[in-house]
C-alpha positions as CSV (number, residue, x, y, z in Angstrom):
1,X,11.6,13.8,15.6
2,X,10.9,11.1,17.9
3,X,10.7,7.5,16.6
4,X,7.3,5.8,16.6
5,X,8.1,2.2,18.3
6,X,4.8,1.3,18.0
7,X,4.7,1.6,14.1
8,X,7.8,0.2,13.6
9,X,7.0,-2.9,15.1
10,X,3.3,-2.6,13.3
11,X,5.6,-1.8,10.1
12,X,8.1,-4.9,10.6
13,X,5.9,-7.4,11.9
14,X,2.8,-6.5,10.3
15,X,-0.8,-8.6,11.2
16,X,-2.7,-7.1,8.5
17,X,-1.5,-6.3,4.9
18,X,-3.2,-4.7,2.3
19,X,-2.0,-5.1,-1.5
20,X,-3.5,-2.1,-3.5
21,X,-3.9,-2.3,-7.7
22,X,-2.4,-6.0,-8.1
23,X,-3.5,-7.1,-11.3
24,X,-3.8,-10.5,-13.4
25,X,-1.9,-9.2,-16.5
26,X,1.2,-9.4,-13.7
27,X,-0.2,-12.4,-12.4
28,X,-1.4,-10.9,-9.3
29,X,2.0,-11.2,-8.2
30,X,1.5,-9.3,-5.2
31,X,-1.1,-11.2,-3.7
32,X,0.4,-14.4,-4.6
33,X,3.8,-13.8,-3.1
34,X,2.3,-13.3,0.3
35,X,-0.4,-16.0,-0.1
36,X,1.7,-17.9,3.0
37,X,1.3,-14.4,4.9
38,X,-0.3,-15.6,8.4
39,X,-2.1,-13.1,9.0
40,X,-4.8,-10.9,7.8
41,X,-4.4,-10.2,3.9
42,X,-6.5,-8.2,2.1
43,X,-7.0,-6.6,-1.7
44,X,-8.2,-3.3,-2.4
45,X,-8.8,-3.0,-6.2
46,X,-11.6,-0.9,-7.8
47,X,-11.6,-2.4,-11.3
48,X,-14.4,-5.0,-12.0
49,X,-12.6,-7.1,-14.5
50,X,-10.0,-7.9,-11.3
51,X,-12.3,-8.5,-8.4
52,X,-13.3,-11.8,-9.8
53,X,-9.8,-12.9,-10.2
54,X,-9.0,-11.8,-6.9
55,X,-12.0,-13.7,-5.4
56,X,-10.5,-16.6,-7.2
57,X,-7.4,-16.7,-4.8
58,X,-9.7,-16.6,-1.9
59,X,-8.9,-13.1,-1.3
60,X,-11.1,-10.6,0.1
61,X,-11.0,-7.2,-1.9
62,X,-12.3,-3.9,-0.4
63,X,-12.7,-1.1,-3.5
64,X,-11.4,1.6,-0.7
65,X,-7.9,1.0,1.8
66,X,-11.0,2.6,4.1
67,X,-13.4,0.1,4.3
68,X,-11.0,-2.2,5.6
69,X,-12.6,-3.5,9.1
70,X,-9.5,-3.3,10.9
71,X,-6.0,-1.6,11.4
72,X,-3.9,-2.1,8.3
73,X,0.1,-2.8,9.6
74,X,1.6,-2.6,5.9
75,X,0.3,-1.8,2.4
76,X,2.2,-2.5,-1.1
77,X,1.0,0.0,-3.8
78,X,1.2,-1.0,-6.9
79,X,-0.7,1.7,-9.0
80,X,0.2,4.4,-11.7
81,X,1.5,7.6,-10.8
82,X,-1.5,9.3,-11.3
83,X,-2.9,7.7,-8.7
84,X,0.0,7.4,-6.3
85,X,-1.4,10.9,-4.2
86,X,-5.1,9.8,-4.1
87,X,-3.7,6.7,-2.6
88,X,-1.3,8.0,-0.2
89,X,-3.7,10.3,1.1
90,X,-5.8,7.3,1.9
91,X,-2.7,5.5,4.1
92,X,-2.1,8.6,5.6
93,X,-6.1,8.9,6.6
94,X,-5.7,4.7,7.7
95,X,-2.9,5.2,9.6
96,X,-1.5,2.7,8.1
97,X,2.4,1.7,9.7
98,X,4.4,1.6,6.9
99,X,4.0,1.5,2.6
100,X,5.8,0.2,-0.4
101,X,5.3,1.7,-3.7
102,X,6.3,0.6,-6.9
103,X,4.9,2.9,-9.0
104,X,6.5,4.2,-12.7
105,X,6.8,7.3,-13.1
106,X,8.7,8.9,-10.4
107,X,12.3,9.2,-10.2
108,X,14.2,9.6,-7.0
109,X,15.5,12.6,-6.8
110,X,15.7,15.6,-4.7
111,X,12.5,17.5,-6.8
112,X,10.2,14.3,-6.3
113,X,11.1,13.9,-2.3
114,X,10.6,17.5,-1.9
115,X,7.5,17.4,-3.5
116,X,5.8,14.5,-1.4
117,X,7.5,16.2,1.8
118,X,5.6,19.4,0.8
119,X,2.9,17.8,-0.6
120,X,1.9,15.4,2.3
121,X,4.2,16.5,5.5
122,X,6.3,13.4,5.0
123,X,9.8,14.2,7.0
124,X,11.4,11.4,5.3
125,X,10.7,9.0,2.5
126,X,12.2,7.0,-0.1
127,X,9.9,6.7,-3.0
128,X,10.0,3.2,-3.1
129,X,9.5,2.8,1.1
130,X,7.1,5.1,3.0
131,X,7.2,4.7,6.6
């Protein structure tokens, strides 16, 4: 398989992040650690007792990855496992460069790669970096 240059540079210097289920019972730690980022940072968070937090930081939060009005470079999932696959389908869908996940609940191992590779088609993945 060839590599994609294009996405690794999208995936390594990224112009638009998207941070998907930060929370305030962590602090929205996510979107706070990149609050310097310089370019385009947004939220996507469906729960209405977080948007108005997140609107506090001066964040823009989308309640789909897909109405986000532009190409998203790199996205850090933080969601339960439950919801990992609904999720990943989405980035897939995006076309989104590259993905963290930190997400309980799966353990790396050979059964959990193999099932995202059949699964989704991923080649190669490390549960905790999808590119």
């Amino acid at each position: 398989m060839k590599a994609d240059h294009k996405k690794l540079e999208r995936a390594f210097s990224p112009k638009c992040i998207a941070i998907i289920g930060d929370k305030k019972e962590t602090n929205y730690m996510w979107l706070r650690s990149h609050s310097n980022f310089k370019g385009k940072l947004y939220s996507v968070q469906v729960a209405p007792e977080e948007i108005e937090g997140i609107k506090a930081l001066g964040i823009e939060n989308f309640t789909s990855l897909m109405d986000i009005p532009e190409p998203v470079d790199l996205a850090i999932v933080a969601v339960p496992r439950v919801i990992a696959p609904r999720i990943l389908n989405d980035l897939i869908q995006k076309d989104v460069a590259a993905a963290h996940f930190f997400t309980a609940g799966f353990s790396e191992t050979y059964t959990a790669l193999k099932h995202l590779n059949t699964t989704y088609g991923l080649k190669a993945c490390s549960l905790l970096n999808l590119t």
